[in-house]
C-alpha positions in Angstrom: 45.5 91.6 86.7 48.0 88.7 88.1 46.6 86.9 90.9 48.6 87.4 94.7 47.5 87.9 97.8 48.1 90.0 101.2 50.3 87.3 102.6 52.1 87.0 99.0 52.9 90.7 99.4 54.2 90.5 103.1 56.3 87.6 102.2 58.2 89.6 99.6 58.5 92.1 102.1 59.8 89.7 104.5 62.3 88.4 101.8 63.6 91.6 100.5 63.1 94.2 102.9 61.0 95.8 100.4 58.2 98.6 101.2 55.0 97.2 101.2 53.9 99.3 97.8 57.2 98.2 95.7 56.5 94.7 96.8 53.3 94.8 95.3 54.5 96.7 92.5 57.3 94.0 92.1 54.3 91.1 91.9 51.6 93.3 89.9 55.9 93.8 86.7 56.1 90.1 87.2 52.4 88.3 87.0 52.9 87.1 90.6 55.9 85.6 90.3 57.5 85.2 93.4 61.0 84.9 92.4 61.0 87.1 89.5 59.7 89.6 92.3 62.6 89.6 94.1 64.8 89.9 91.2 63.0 92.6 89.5 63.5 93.9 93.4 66.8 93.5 93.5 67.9 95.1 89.9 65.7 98.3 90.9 68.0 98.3 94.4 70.6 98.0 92.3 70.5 101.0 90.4 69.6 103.6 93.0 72.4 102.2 94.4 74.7 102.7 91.4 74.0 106.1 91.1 75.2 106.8 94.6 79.0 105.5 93.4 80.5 108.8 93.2 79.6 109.3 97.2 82.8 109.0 99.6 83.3 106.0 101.5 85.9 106.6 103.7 84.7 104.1 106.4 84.3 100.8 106.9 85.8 97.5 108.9 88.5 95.4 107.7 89.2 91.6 108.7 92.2 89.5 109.1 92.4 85.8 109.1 95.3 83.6 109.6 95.2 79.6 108.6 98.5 77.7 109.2 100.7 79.9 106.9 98.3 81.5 104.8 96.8 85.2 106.0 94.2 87.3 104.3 92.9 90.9 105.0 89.8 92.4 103.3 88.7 96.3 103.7 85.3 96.7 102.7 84.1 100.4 102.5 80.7 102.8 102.9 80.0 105.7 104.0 78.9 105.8 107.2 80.3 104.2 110.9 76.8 103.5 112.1 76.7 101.1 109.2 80.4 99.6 109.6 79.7 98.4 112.5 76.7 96.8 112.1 76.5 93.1 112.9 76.0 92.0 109.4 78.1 94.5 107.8 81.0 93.0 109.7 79.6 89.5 109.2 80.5 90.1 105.9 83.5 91.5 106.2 84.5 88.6 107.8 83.1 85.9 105.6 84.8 87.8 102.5 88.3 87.4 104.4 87.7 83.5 105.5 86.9 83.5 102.0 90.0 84.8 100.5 91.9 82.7 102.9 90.8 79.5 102.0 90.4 80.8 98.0 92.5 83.2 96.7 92.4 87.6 96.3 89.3 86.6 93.9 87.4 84.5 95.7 85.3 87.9 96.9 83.5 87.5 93.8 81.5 84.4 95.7 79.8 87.0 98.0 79.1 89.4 95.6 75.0 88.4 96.4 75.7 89.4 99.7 77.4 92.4 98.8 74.6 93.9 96.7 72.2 92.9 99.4 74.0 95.1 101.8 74.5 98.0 99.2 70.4 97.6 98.7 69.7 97.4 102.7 71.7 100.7 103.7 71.3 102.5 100.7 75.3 103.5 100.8 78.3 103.4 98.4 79.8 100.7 100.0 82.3 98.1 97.7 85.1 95.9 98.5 88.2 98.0 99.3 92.1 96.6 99.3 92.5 92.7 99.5 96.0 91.1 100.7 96.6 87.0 100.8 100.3 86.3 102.4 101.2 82.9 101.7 103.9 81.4 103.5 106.6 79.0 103.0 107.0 76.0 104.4 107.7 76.9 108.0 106.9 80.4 107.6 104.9 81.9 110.4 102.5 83.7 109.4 100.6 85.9 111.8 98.0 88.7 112.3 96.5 91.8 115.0 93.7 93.2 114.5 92.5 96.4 116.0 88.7 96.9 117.4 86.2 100.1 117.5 83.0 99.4 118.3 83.1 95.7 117.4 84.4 96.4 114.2 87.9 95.7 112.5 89.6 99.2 112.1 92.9 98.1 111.4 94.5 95.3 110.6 98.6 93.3 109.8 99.8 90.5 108.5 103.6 89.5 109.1 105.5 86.6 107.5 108.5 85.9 109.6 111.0 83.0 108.9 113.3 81.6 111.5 111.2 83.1 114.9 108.7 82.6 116.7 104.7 83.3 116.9 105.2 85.2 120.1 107.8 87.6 117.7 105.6 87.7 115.2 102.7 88.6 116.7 104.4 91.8 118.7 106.1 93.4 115.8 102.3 93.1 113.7 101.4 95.0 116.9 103.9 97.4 116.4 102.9 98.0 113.2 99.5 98.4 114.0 100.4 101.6 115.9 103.4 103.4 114.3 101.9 102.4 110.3 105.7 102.0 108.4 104.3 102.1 104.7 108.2 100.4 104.2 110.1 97.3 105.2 113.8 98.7 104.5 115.2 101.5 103.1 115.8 99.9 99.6 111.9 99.6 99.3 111.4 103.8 99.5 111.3 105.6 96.2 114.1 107.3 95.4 112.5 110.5 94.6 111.2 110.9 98.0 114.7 110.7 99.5 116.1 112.9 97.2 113.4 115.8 98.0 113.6 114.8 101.5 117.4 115.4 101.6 117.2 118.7 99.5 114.7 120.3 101.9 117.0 118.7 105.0 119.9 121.1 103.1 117.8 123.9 103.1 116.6 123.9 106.1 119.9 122.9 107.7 121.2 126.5 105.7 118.6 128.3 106.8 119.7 127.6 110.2 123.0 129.1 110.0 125.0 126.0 110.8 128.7 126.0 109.1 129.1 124.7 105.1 131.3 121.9 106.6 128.8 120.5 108.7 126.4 120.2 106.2 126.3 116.8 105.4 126.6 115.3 108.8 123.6 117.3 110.1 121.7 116.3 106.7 122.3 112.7 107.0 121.3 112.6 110.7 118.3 114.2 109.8 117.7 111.6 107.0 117.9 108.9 109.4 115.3 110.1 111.4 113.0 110.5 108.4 113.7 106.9 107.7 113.1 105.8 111.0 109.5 107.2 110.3 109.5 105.4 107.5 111.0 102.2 107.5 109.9 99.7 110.0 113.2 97.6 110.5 115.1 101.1 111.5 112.0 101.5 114.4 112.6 101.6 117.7 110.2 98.8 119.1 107.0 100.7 120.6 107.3 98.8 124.0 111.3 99.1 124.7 112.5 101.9 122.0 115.8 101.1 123.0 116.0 98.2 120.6 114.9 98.7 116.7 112.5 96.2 115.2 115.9 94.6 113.4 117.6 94.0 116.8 114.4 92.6 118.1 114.4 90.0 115.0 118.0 88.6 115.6 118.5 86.0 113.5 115.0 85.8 112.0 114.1 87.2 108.7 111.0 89.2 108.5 109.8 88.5 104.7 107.4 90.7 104.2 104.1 92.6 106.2 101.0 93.8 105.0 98.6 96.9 106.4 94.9 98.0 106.1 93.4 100.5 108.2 89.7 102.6 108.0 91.2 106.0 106.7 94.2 105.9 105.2 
């Protein structure tokens, strides 16, 4: 029979989070070793967890970071919101898009400790979700907005604008944050979309007894609406919808944007 004590056991316990009985199962596997413990601990976790993989995990919290002209987002999933927005659930979170910043998309893999420890802890299906690094160039700005619920990250942009401002920059990620664009410009949306967009447009546009020679006209006005929906450039700003997001740029280029929000 290995040789541990009360206080040996309520150490683990203190170390892991384990119950008091695995603990002392955990010693009684690994002849008392104390760090074997915790890893025999830790694998068992492990693989209760695994097996609950096939659970949704439709919430979450998401981070953004911006240093000088280098922006990261990181989306990390589970199942529930009571544990997204728990304080170490977005401490991670966090950490994981600091991380990225500073490291690269697979720089995630350094917290990958910390990520079974929390899968272990709240006994969810919770994994690393979508990852996005924007790295400007020289002169770039590169900025970010991040959206709160109940302290946690819900959604989060990145823009990269070239010839503005920060001020510019930062309004148009807010924007973006409310009216979701999944496109830059028009060239970027798949042509098969627009196609069956502009065939139900003509059908509907029949259906409603307008004349054959109006046709087009009425389905191409139609089509730009859809776009407008669609393609942020073509959006009326949400604060002054006279102007579109591309009169608000002027002579500034808007390179590129990013987008991760808790259920999409």
């Amino acid at each position: 029979m290995p040789e541990f004590t009360a206080k040996d056991v309520q150490k683990l316990r203190q170390a892991t989070g384990a119950g008091m009985m695995d603990a002392k199962k955990a010693l009684t596997e690994n002849d008392g070793d104390f760090e074997a413990a915790g890893q025999w601990l830790r694998e068992k976790g492990l693989a209760k967890v695994a097996k609950l993989s096939d659970r949704e995990n439709s919430q979450g919290a998401v981070a953004a970071v911006v240093e000088g002209n280098v922006g990261a987002i990181v989306e990390v999933k589970c199942e529930t919101d009571f544990s997204a927005k728990a304080d170490d659930f977005v401490s991670l979170v966090q950490d994981l898009a600091d991380a990225v910043v500073s490291g690269g998309v697979d720089a995630t893999a350094e917290l990958a400790a910390r990520i079974d420890e929390i899968k272990i802890a709240k006994r969810e299906n919770i994994e690393v979700g979508q990852v996005i690094r924007i790295e400007g160039a020289d002169g770039d700005i590169v900025d970010s907005y991040l959206h709160l619920q109940d302290g946690r990250g819900v959604n989060a942009v990145l823009v990269q604008l070239r010839g503005g401002t920060r001020e510019l920059a930062h309004d148009i990620a807010v924007h973006i944050a409310f009216t979701k664009p999944p496109f830059l410009t028009r060239d970027e949306v798949p042509a098969a979309e627009v196609d069956k967009e502009r065939e139900a447009l003509l059908e509907i546009t029949k259906a409603e007894g307008k004349p054959e020679q109006a046709w087009p006209k009425i389905v191409e006005g139609r089509l730009t609406a859809w776009y407008k929906e669609r393609v942020l450039l073509e959006q009326g700003y949400v604060k002054d919808d006279k102007q579109s997001i591309s009169q608000m740029l002027g002579d500034a280029e808007l390179v590129r944007f990013a987008q991760v929000y808790i259920g999409a």
